[in-house]
PDBQT receptor file of N, H, CA, C and O in Angstrom, charges set to zero:
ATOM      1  N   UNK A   1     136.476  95.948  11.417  1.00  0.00    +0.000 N 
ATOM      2  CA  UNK A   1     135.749  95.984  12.679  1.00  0.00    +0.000 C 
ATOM      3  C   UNK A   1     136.039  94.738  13.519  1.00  0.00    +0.000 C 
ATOM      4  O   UNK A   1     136.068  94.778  14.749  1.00  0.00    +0.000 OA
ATOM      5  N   UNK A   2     136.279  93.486  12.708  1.00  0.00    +0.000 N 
ATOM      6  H   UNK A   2     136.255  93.453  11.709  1.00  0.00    +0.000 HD
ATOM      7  CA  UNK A   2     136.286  92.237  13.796  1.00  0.00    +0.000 C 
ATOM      8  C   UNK A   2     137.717  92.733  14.052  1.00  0.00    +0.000 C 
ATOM      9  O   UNK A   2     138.039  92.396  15.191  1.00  0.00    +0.000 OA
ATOM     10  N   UNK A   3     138.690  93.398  13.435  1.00  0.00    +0.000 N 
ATOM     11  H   UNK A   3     138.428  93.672  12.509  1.00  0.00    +0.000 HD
ATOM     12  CA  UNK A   3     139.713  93.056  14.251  1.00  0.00    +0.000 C 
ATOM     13  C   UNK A   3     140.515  93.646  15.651  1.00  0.00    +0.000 C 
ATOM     14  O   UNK A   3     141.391  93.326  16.455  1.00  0.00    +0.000 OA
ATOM     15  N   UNK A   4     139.401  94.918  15.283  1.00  0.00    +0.000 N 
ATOM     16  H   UNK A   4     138.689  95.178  14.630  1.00  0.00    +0.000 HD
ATOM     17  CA  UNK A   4     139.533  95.715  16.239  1.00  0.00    +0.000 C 
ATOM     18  C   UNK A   4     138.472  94.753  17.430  1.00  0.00    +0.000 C 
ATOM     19  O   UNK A   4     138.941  94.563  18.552  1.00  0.00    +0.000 OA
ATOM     20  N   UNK A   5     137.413  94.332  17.176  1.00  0.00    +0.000 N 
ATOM     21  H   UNK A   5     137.031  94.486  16.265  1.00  0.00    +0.000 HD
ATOM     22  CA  UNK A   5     136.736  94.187  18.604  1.00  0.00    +0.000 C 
ATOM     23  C   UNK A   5     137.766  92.776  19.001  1.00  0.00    +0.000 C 
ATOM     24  O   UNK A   5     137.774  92.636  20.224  1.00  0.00    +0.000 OA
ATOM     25  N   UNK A   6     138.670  91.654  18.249  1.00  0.00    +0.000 N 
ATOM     26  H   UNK A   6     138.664  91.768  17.255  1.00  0.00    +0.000 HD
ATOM     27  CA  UNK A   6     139.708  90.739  18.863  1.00  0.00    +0.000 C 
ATOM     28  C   UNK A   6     140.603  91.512  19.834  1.00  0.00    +0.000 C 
ATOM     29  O   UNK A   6     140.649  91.440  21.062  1.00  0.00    +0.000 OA
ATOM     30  N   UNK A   7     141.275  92.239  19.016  1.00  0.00    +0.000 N 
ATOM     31  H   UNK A   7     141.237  92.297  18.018  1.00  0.00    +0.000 HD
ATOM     32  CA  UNK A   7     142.091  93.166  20.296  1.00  0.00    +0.000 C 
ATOM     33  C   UNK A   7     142.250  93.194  21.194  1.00  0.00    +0.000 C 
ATOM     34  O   UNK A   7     143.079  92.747  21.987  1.00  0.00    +0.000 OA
ATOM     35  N   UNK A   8     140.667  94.283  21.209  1.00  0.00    +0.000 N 
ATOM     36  H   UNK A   8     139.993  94.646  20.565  1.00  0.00    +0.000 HD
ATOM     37  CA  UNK A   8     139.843  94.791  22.350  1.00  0.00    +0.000 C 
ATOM     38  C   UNK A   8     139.786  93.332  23.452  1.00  0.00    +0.000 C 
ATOM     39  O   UNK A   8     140.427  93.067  24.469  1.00  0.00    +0.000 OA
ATOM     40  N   UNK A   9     138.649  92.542  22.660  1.00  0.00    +0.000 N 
ATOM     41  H   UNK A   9     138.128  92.757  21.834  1.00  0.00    +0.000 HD
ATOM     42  CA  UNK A   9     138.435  91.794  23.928  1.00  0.00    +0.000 C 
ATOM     43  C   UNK A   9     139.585  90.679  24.644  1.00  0.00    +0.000 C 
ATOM     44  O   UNK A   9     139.517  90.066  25.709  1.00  0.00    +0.000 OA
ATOM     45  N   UNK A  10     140.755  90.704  23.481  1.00  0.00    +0.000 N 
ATOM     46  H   UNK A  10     140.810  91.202  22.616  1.00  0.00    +0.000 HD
ATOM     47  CA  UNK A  10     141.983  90.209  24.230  1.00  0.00    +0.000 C 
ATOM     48  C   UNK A  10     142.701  91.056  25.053  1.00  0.00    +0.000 C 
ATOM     49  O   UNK A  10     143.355  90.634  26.007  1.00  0.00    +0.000 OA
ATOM     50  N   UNK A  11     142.621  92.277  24.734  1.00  0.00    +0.000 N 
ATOM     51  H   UNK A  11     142.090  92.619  23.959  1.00  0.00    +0.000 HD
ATOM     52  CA  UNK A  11     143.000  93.125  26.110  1.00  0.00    +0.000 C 
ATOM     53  C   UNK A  11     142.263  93.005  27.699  1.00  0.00    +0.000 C 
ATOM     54  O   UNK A  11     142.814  92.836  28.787  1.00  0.00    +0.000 OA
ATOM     55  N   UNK A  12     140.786  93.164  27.357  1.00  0.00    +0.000 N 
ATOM     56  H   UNK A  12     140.339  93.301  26.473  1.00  0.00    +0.000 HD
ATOM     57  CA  UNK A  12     140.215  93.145  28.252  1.00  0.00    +0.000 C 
ATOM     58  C   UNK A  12     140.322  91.829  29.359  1.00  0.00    +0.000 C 
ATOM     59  O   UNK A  12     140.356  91.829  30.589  1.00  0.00    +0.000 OA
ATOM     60  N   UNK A  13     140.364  90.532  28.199  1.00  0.00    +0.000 N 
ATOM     61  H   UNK A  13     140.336  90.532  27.199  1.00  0.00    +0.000 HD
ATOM     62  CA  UNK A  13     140.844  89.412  28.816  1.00  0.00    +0.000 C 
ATOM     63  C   UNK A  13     142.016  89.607  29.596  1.00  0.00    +0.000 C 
ATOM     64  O   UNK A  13     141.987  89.109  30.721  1.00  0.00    +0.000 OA
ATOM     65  N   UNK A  14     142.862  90.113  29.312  1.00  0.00    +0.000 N 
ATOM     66  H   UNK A  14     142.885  90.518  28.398  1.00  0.00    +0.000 HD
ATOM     67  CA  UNK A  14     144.323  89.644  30.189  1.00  0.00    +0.000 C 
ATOM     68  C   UNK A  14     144.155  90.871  31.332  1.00  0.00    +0.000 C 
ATOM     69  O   UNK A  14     144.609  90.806  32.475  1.00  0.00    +0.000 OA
ATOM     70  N   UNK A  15     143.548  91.783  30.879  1.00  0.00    +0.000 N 
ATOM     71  H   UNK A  15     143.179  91.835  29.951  1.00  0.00    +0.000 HD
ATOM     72  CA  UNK A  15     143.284  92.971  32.498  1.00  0.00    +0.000 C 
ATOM     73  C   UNK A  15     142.344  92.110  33.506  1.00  0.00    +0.000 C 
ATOM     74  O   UNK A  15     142.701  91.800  34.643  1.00  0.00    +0.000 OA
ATOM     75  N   UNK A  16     141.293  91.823  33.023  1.00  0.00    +0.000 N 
ATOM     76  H   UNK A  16     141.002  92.074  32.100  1.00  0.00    +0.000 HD
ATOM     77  CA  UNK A  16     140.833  90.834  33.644  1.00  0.00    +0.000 C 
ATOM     78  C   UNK A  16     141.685  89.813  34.707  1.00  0.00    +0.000 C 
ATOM     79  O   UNK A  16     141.831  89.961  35.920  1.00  0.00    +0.000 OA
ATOM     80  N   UNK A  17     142.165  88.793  33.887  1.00  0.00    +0.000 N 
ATOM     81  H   UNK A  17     142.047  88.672  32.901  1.00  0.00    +0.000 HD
ATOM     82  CA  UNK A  17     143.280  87.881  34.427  1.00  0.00    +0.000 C 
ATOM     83  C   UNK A  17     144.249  88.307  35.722  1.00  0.00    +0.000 C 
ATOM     84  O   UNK A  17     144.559  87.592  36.674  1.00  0.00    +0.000 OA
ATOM     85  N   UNK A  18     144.666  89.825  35.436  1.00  0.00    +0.000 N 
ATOM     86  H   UNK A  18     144.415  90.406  34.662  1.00  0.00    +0.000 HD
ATOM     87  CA  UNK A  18     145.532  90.652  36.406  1.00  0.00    +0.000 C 
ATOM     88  C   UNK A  18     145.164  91.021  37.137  1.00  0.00    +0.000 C 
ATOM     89  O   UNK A  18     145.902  91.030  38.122  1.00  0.00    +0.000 OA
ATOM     90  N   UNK A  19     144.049  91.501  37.272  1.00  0.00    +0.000 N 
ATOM     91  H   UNK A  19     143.449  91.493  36.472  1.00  0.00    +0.000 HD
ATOM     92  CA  UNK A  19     143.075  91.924  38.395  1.00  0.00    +0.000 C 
ATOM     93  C   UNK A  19     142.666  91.308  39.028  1.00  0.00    +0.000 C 
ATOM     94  O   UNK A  19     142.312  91.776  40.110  1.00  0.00    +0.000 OA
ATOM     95  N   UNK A  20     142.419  89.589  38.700  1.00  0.00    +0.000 N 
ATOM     96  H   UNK A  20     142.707  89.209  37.821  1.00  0.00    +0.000 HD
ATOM     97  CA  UNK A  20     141.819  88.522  39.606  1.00  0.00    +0.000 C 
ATOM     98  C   UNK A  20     143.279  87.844  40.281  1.00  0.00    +0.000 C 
ATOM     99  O   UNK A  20     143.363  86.847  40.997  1.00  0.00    +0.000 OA
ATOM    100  N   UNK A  21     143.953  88.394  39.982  1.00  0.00    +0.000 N 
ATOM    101  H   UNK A  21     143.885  89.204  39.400  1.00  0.00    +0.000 HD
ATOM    102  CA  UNK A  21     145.629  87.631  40.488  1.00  0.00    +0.000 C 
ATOM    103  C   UNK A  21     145.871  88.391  41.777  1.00  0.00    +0.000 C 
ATOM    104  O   UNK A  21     146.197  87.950  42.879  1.00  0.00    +0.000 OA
ATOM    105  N   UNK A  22     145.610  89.776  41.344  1.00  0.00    +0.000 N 
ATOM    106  H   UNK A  22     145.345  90.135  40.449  1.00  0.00    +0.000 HD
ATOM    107  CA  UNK A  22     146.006  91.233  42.480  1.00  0.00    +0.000 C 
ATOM    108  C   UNK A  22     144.702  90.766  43.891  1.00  0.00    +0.000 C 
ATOM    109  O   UNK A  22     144.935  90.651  45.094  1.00  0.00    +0.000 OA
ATOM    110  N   UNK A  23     143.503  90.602  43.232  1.00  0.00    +0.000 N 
ATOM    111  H   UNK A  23     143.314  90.695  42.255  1.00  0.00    +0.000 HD
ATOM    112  CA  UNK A  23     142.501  90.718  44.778  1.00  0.00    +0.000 C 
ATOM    113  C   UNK A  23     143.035  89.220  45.493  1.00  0.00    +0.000 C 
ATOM    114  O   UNK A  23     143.537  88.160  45.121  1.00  0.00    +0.000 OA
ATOM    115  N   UNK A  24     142.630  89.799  46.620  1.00  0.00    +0.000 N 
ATOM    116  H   UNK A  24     142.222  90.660  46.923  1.00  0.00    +0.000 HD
ATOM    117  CA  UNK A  24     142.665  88.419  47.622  1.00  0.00    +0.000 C 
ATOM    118  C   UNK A  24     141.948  86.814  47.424  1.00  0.00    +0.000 C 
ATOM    119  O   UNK A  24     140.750  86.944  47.174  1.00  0.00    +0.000 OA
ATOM    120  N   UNK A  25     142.155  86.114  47.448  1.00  0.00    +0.000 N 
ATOM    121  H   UNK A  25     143.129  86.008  47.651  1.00  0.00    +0.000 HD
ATOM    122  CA  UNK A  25     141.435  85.100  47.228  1.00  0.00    +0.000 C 
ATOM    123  C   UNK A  25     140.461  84.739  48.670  1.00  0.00    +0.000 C 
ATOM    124  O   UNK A  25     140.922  84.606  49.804  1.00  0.00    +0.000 OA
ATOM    125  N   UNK A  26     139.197  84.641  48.326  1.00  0.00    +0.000 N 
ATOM    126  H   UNK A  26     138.823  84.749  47.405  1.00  0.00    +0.000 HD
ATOM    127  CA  UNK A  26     137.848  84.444  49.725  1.00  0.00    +0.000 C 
ATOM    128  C   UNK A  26     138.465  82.457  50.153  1.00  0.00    +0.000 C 
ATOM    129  O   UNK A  26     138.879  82.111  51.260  1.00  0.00    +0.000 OA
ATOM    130  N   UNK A  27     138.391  81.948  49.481  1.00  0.00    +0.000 N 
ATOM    131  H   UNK A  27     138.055  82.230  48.582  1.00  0.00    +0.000 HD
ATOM    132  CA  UNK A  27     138.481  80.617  49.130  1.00  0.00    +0.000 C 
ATOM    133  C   UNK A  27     139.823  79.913  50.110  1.00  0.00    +0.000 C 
ATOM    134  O   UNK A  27     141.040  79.911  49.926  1.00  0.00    +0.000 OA
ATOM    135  N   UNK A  28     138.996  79.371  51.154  1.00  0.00    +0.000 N 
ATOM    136  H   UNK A  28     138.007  79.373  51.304  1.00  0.00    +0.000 HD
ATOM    137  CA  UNK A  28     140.464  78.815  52.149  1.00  0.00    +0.000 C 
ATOM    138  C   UNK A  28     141.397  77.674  51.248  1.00  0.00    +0.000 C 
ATOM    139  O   UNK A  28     140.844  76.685  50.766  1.00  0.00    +0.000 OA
ATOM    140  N   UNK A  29     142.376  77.840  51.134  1.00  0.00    +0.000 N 
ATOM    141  H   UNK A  29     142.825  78.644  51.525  1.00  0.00    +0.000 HD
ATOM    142  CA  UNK A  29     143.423  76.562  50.630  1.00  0.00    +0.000 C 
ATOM    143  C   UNK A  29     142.861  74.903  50.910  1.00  0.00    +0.000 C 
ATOM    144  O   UNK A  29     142.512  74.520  52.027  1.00  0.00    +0.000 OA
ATOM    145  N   UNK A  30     142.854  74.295  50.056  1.00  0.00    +0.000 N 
ATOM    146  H   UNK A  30     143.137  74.606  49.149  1.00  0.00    +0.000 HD
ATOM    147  CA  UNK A  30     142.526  72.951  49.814  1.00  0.00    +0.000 C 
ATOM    148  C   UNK A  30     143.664  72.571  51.021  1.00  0.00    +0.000 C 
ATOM    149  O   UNK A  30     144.797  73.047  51.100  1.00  0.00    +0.000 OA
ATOM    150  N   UNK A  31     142.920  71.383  52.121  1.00  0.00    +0.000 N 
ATOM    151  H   UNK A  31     142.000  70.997  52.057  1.00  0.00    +0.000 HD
ATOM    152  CA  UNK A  31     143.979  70.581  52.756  1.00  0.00    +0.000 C 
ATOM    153  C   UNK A  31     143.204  69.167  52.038  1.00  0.00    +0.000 C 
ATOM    154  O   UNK A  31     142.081  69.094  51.540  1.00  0.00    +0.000 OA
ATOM    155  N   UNK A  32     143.939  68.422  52.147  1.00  0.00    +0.000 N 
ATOM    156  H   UNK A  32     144.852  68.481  52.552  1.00  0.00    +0.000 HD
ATOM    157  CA  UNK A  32     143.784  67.071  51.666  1.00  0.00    +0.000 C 
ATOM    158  C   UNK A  32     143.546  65.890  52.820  1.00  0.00    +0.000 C 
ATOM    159  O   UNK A  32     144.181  65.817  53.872  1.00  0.00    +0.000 OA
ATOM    160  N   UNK A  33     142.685  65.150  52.470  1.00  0.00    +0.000 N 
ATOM    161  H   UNK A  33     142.169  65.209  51.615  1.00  0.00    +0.000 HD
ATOM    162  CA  UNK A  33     142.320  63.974  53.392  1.00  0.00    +0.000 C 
ATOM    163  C   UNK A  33     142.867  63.825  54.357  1.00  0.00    +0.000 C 
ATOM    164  O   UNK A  33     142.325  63.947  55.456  1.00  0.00    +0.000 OA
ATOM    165  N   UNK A  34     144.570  63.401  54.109  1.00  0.00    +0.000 N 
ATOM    166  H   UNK A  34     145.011  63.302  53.216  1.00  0.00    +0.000 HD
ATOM    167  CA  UNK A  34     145.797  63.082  54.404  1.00  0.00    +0.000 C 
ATOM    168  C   UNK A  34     146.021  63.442  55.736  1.00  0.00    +0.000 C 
ATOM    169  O   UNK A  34     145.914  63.071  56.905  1.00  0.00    +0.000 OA
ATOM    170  N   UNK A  35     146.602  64.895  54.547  1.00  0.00    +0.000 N 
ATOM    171  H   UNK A  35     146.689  65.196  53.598  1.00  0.00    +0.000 HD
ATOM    172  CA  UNK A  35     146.852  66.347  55.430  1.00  0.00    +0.000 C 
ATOM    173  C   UNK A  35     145.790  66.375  56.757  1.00  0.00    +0.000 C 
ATOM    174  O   UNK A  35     146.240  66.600  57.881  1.00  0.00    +0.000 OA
ATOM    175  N   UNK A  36     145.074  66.252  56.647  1.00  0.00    +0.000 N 
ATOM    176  H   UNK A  36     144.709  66.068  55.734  1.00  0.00    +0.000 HD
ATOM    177  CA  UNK A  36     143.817  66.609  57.710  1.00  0.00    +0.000 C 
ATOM    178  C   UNK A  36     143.754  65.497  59.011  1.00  0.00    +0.000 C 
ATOM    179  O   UNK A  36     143.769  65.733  60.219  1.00  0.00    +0.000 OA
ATOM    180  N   UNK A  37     143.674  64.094  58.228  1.00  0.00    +0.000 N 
ATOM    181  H   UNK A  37     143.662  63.903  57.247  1.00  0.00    +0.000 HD
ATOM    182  CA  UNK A  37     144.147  63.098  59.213  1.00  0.00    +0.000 C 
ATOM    183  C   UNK A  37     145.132  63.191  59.887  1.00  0.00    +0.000 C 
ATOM    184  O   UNK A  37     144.915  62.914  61.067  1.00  0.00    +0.000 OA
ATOM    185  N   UNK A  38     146.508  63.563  59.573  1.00  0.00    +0.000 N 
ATOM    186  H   UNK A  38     146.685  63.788  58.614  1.00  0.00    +0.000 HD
ATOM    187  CA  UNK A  38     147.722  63.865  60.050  1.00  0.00    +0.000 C 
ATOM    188  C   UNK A  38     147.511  64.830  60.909  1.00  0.00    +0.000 C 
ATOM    189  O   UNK A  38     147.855  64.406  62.012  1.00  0.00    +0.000 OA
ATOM    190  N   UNK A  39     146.903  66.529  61.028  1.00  0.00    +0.000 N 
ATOM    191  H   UNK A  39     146.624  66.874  60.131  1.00  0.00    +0.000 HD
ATOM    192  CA  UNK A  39     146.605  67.320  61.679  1.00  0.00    +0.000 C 
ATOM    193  C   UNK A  39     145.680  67.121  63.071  1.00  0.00    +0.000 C 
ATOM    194  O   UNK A  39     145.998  67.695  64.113  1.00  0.00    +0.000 OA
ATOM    195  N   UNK A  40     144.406  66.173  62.968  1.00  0.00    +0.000 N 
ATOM    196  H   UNK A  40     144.149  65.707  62.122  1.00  0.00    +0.000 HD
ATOM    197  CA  UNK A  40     143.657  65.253  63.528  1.00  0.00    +0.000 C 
ATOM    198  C   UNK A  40     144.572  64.469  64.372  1.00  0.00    +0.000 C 
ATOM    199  O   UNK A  40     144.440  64.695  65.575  1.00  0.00    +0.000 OA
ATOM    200  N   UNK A  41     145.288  63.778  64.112  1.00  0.00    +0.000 N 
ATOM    201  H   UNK A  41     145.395  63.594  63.135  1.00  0.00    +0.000 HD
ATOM    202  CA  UNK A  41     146.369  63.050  64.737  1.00  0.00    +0.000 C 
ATOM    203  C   UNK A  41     147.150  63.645  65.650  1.00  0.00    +0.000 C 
ATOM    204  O   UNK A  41     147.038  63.440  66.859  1.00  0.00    +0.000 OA
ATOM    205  N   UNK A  42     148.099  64.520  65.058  1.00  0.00    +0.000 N 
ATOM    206  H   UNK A  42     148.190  64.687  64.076  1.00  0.00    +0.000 HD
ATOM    207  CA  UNK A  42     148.869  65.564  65.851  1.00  0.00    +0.000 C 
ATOM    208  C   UNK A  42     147.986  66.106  67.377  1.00  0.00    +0.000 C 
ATOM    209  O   UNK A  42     148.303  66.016  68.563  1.00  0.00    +0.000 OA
ATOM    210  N   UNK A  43     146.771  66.684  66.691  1.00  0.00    +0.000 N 
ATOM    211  H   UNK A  43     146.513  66.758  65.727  1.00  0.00    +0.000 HD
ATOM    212  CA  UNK A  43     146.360  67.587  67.703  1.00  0.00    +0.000 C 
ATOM    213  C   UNK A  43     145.687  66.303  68.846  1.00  0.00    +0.000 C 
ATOM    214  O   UNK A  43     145.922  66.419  70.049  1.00  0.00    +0.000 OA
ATOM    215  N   UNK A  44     145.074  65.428  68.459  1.00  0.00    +0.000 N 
ATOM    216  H   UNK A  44     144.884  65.333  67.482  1.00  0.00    +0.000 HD
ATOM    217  CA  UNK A  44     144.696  64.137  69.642  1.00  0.00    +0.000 C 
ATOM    218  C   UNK A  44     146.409  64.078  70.668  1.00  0.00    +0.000 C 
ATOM    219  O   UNK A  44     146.653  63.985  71.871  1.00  0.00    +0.000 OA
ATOM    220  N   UNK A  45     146.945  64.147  69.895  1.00  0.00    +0.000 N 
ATOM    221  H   UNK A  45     146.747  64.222  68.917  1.00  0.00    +0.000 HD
ATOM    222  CA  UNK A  45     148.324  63.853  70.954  1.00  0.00    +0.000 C 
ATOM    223  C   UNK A  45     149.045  65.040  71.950  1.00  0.00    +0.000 C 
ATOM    224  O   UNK A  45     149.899  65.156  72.828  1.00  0.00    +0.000 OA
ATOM    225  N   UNK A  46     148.429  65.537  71.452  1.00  0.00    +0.000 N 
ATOM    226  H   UNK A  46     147.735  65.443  70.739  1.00  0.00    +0.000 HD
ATOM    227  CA  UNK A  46     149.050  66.874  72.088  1.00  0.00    +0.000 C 
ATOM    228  C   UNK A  46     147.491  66.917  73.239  1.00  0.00    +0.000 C 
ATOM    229  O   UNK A  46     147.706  67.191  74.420  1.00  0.00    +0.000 OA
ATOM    230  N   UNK A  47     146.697  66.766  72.997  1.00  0.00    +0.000 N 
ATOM    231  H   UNK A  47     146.523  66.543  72.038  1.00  0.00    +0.000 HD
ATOM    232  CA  UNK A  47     145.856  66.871  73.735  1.00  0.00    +0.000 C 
ATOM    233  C   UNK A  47     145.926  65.766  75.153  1.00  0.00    +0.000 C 
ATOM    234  O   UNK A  47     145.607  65.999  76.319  1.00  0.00    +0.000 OA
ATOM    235  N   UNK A  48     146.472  64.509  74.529  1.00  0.00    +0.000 N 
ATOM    236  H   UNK A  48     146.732  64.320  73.582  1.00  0.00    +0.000 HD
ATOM    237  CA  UNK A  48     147.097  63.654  75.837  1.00  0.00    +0.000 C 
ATOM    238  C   UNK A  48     147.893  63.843  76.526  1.00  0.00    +0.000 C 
ATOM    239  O   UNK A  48     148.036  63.498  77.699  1.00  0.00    +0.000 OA
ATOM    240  N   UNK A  49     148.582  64.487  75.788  1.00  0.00    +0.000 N 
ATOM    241  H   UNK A  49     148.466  64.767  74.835  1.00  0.00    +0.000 HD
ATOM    242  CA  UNK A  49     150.252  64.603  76.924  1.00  0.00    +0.000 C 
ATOM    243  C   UNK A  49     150.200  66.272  77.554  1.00  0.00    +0.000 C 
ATOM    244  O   UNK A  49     151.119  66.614  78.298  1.00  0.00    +0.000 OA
ATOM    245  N   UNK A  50     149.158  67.209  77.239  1.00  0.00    +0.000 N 
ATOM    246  H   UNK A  50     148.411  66.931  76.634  1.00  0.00    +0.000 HD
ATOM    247  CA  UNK A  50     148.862  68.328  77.976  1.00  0.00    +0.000 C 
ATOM    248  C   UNK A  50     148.495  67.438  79.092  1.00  0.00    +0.000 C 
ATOM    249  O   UNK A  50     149.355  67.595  79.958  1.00  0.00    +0.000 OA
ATOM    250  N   UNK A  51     147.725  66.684  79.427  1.00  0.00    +0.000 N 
ATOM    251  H   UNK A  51     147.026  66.557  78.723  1.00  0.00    +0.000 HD
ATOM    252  CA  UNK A  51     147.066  66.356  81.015  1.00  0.00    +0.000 C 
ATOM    253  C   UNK A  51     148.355  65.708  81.552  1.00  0.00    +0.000 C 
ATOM    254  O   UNK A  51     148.228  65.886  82.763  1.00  0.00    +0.000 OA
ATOM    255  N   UNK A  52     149.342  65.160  81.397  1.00  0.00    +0.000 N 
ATOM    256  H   UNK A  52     149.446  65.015  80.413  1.00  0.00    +0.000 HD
ATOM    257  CA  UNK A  52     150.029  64.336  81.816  1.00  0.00    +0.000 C 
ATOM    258  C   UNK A  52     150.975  65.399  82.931  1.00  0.00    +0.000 C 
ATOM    259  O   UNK A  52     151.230  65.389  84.135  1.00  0.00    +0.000 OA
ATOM    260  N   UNK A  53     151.380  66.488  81.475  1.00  0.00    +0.000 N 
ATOM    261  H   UNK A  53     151.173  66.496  80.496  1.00  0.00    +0.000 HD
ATOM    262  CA  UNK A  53     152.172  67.357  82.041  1.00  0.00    +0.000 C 
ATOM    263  C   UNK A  53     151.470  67.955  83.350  1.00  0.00    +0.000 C 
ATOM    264  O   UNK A  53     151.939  67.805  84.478  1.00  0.00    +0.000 OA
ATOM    265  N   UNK A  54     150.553  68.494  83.128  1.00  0.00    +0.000 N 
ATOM    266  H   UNK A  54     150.172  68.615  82.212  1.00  0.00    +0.000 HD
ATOM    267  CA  UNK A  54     149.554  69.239  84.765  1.00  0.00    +0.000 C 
ATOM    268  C   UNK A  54     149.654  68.237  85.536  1.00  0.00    +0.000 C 
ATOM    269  O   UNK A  54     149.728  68.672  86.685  1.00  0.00    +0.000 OA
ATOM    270  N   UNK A  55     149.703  66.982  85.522  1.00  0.00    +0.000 N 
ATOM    271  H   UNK A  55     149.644  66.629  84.588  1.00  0.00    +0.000 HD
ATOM    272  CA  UNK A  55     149.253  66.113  87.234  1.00  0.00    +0.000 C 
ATOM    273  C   UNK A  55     150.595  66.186  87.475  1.00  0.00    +0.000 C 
ATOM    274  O   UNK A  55     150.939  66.077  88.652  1.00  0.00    +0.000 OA
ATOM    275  N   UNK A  56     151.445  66.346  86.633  1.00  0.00    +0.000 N 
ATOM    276  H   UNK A  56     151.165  66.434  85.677  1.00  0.00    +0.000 HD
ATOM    277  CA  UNK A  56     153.011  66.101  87.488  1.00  0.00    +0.000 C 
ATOM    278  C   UNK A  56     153.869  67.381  87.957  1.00  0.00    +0.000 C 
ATOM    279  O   UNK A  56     154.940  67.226  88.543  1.00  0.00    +0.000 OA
TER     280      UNK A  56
């Protein structure tokens, strides 16, 4: 009997595993401090040199 219910619940484990691989993940991607400062950065600059471009 135990070796049948190991099996079992190692099967069930790895369907499991496959099924959480297949659905979508809810959970937005980790950006990092860095990453974010750098993005922060970027977009401040782009935000300066949009006005520059319109007055001229």
């Amino acid at each position: 009997m135990n070796r049948k219910k190991k099996v079992k619940s190692t099967l069930k484990a790895q369907l499991k595993r496959a099924n959480a691989k297949k659905n979508p993940k809810n959970k937005p991607k980790y950006i990092s401090k860095a990453e974010r400062a750098k993005l922060e950065q970027e977009q401040l600059e782009q935000e300066q040199s949009a006005p520059e471009q319109l007055e001229h």
